[in-house]
C-alpha positions as CSV (number, residue, x, y, z in Angstrom):
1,X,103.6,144.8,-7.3
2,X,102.5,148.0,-6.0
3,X,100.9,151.0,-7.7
4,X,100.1,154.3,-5.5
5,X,96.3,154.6,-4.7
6,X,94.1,156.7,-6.5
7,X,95.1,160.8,-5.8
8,X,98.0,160.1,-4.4
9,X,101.0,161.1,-6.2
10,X,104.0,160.5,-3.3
11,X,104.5,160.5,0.6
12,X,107.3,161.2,3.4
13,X,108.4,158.0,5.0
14,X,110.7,158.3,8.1
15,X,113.1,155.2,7.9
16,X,113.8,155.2,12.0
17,X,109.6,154.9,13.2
18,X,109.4,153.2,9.8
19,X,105.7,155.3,9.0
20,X,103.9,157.4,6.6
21,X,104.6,161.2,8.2
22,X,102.9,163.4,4.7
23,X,100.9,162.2,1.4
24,X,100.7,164.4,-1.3
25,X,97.6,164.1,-3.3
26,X,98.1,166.3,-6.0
27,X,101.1,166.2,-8.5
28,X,105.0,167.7,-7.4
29,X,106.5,169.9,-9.3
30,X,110.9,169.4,-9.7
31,X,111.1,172.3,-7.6
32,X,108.7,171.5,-4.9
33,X,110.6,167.8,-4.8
34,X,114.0,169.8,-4.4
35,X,112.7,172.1,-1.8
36,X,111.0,169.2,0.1
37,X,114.3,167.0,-0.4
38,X,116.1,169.6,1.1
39,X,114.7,170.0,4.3
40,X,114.0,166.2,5.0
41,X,116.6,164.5,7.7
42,X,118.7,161.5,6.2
43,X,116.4,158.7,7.8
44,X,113.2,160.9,6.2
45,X,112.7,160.4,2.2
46,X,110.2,161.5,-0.1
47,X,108.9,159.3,-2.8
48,X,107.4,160.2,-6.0
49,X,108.5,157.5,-8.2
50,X,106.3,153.8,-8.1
51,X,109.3,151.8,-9.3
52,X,111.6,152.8,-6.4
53,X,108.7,152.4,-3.9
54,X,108.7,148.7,-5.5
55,X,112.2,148.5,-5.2
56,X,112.5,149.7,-1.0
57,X,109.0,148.4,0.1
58,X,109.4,144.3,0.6
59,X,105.3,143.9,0.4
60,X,105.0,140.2,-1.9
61,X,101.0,139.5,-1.4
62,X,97.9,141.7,-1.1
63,X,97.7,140.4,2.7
64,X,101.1,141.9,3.4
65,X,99.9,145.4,2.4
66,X,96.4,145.0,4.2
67,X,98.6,144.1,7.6
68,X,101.3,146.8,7.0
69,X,101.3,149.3,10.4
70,X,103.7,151.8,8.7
71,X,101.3,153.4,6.8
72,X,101.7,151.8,3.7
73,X,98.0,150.6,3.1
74,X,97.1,154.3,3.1
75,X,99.5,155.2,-0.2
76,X,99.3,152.0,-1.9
77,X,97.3,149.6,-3.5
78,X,98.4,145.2,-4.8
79,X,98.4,144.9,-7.9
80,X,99.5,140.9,-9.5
C-alpha cells in the first residue's frame, strides 16, 4: 500500500510520458484543486487523494516503488 511521503500533499502526473511533472508540498485548498484541474490536459491529472493513487498506481512490493522511473519514489513511500 502506498501512503504519500512526508510534506507532500499531491502531484501532477502526465498519463502519455507516464512522470511526476509538479509536487505540492503544502496542503490544496478546493479552489486551488479546481483552478489546477482546470487548466490540466486530459492525459495530465492531479492527485490529492492516497486511496485513488492506490487505486491507479499498480506498485505491489517496496522494490517496485524503489525501481519506478516515473517519478513515483519521489511522492510516495511502501507501506505493508
Amino acid at each position: 500500500m502506498l501512503k504519500f511521503k512526508e510534506n507532500v500533499y499531491g502531484f501532477v502526473y502526465d498519463s502519455v510520458d507516464g512522470t511526476v511533472t509538479e509536487v505540492y508540498n503544502e496542503p490544496l485548498t478546493e479552489k486551488e484543486i479546481f483552478l489546477i484541474n482546470n487548466v490540466l490536459g486530459e492525459d495530465v491529472c492531479l492527485f490529492t487523494d492516497i486511496e485513488d493513487c492506490n487505486d491507479m498506481f499498480d506498485i505491489i512490493t517496496k522494490e517496485d516503488l524503489l525501481m519506478d522511473e516515473e517519478g513515483l519514489n519521489k511522492v510516495f513511500d511502501f507501506i505493508s
